[in-house]
N, C-alpha and C positions, 0 to 999 in steps of 0.2 A: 913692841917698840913704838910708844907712843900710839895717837889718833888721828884716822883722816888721811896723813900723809906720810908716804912710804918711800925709800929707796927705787921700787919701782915705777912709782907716780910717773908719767909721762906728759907733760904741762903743754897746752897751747897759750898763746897770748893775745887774745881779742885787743886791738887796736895797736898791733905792735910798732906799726911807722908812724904812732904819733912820739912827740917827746918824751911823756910819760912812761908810754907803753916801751919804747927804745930800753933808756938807761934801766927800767927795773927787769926787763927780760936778760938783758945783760947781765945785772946784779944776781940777781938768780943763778943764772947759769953758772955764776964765777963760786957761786957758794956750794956748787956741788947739784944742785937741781937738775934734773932730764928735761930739759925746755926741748922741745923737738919741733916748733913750731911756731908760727902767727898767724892772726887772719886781718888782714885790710881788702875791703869790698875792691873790686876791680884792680887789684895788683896783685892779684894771684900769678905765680909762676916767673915773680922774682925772688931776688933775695934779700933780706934788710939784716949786716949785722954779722952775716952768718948764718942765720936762720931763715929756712923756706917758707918763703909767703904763699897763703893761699887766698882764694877769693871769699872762701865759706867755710862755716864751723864745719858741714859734713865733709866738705874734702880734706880737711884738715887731719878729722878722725879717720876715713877711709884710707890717707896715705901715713899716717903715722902713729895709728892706734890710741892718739890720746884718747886720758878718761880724766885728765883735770883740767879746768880751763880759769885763765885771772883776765879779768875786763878790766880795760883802761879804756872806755870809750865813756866822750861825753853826757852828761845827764841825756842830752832828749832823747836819746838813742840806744841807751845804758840797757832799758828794760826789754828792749827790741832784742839786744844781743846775750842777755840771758835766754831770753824764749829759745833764741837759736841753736844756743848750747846746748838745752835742755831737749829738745829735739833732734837734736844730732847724736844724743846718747851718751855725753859727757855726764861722766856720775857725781864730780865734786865740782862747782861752780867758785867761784873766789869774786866779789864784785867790791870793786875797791872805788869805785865812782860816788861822789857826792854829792848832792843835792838835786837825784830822783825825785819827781814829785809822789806824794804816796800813794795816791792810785794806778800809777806805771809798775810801781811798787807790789802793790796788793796783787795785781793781774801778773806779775813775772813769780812772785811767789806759786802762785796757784798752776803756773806751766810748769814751773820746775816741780812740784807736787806729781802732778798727773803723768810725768815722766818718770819719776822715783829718783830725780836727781837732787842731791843736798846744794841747798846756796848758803855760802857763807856771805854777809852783809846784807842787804850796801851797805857805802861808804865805811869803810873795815880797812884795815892795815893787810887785812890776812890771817896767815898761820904758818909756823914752823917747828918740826921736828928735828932738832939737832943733832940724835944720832944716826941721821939719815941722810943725812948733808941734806938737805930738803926744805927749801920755802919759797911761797907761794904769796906773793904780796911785797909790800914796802917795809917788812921788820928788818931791822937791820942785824944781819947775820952775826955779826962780831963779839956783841954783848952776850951771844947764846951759849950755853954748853948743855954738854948731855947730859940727861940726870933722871930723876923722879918723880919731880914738884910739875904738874899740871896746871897751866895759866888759863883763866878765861877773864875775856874783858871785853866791858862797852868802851871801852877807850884807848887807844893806839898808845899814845904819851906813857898814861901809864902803866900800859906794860912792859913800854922799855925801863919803865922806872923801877919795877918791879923786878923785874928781868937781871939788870945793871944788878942791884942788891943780892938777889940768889946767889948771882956768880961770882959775886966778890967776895962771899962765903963758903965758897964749894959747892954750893947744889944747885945742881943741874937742872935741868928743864925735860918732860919726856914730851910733849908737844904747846904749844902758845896756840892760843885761837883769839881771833880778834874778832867777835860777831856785830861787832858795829854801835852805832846811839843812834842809829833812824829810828821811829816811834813801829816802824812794820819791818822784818827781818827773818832772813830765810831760818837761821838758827840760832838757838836760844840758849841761855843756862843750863835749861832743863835736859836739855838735848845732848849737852857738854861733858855734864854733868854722870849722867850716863853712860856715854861711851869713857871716858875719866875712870867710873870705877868699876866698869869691866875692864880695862887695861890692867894686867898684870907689872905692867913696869911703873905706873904710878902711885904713888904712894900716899901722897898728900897734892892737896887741890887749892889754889889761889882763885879766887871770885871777884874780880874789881866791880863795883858797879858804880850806879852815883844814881841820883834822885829821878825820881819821872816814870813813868809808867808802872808794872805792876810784876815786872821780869823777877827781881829779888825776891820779893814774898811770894813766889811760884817756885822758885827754886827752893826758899826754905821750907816749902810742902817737900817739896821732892826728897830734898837731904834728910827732911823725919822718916820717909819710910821707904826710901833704895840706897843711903850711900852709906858706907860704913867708914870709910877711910876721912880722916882730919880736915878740914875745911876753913881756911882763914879767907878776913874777906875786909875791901877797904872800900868803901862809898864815899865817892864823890859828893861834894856840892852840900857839905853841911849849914853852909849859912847864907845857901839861897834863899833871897827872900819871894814868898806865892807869886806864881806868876809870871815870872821872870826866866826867858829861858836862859840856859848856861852852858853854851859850845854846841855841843847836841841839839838834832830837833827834837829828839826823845827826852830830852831832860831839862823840863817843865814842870812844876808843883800847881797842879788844878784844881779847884772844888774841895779844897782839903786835900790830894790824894796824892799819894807817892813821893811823900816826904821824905827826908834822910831817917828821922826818929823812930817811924813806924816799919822803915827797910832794917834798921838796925837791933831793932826789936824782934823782928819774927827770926833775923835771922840767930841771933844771940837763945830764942827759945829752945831752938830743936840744936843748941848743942858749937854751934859757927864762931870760932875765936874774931870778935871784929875789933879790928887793930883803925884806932882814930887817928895816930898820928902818922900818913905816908911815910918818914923817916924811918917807921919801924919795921918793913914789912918785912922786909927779909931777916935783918934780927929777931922778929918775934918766930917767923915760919923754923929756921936755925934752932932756936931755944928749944921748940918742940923734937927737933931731929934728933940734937946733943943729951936732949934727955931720954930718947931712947936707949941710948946708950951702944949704939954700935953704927958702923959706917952703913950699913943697908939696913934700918928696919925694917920688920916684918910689919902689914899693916897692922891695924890694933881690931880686936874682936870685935864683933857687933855687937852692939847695949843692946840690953832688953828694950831702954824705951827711947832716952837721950844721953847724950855726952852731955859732959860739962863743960862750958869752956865761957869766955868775958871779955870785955876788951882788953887792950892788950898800951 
């Protein structure tokens, strides 16, 4: 049933009495999520909400078993409160904070590493599993339904946009992952991408990316030789022009590199249906389902070498 996040997930909320942290620990909870808790430093052993506050990620884990935690806590302090999680033995981190600087960055990666705990982001929407009532971040619950179709995205936007479109056509979602557009990031494509098609409820995979670093053509190595299941995919930022960043700090065109043409290229090689116009995403992903011709496909067998597939 989906990836990452489960029915049993048990959620803290790092910075839960601030604004942020408030309405979306709420939001959560209303959507069916096990939020069992927050942490705000020095107001441990009240309550904000409905939920018990604690002083610290460990007391948080030691009184209510979490193992996923979502940071609402300001930049300067963002990377401070991953380490904490990751130390306290939280195994799934969610860091929805913006504008980490990247070597806070680089060194929170590397704690959550050394502890074996997965960070999703920063600056990331999150992730949600719909047939789990379960999410973890700022997606908003309403456009979600249960389904098949696996989302990964450098961008929040559009994965509701993506999202809205599946569900207006019947299919479902079996989990959303928003891994962020900072240029350093706990999880990746590749990483998605894998637990994706070891899921047995997924079926077919969405890849949003958009211009800037080198995450797509890593992924389209991957998809040539682990994934066997159908892969459509929409890139942002086609008529950035070099140099110029565009929303993201990750999505930058440098030195020649990490252009839209060359992401759409490697990925269109090893088989990636890449759909250019947004409007279509979910009508093209649809088209492929309706031609399987039954309400649950089975996945489709492994090619000897590539799929076929074009834009769309």
């Amino acid at each position: 049933m989906g990836i990452l996040l489960n029915r049993t997930s048990r959620v803290i909320v790092q910075g839960i009495t601030g604004k942020e942290g408030t309405f979306h620990a709420v939001q959560m909870r209303e959507y069916g999520t096990r939020v069992v808790g927050g942490v705000t430093p020095g107001k441990g052993g009240t309550s904000h909400e409905g939920f018990p506050v604690f002083s610290s990620v460990e007391d948080a884990v030691r009184e209510t078993g979490a193992d996923v935690s979502v940071i609402f806590v300001p930049p300067p302090w963002a990377a401070d409160a991953i380490c904490e999680a990751a130390a306290a033995g939280v195994r799934l981190i969610v860091c929805i904070t913006e504008g980490i600087p990247v070597r806070d960055t680089l060194l929170a990666v590397g704690e959550a590493h050394v502890h074996g705990a997965r960070l999703i982001g920063p600056n990331c929407p999150g992730l949600i599993t719909p047939a789990a009532s379960a999410k973890v971040g700022i997606m908003p619950g309403s456009i979600h339904t249960p389904g098949t179709v696996g989302v990964i995205s450098r961008s929040g936007t559009l994965t509701y946009e993506v999202v809205h479109q599946l569900s207006g056509r019947g299919l479902g979602q079996s989990t959303c992952v928003g891994i962020g557009g900072d240029p350093v990031i706990g999880t990746t494509f590749v990483d998605c991408l894998g637990l994706f098609e070891e899921d047995p409820e997924t079926e077919a995979i969405v890849l949003l990316g958009e211009i800037g670093g080198s995450a797509e053509e890593e992924a389209a190595a991957f998809i040539a030789e682990k994934v066997t299941k159908p892969v459509f995919s929409f890139l942002a930022g086609r008529t950035a022009p070099p140099g110029k960043r565009m929303g993201h700090a990750g999505a930058v065109i440098s030195h020649g590199q990490g252009g839209w043409a060359g992401k759409a290229a490697a990925l269109r090689e090893v088989g990636v249906t890449v759909i250019e116009n947004p409007a279509r995403m979910g009508e093209t992903v649809a088209a492929w389902f309706a031609g399987r011709g039954a309400e649950k496909p089975a996945a489709p067998p492994k090619p000897a070498r590539r799929r076929k597939g074009g834009a769309a």
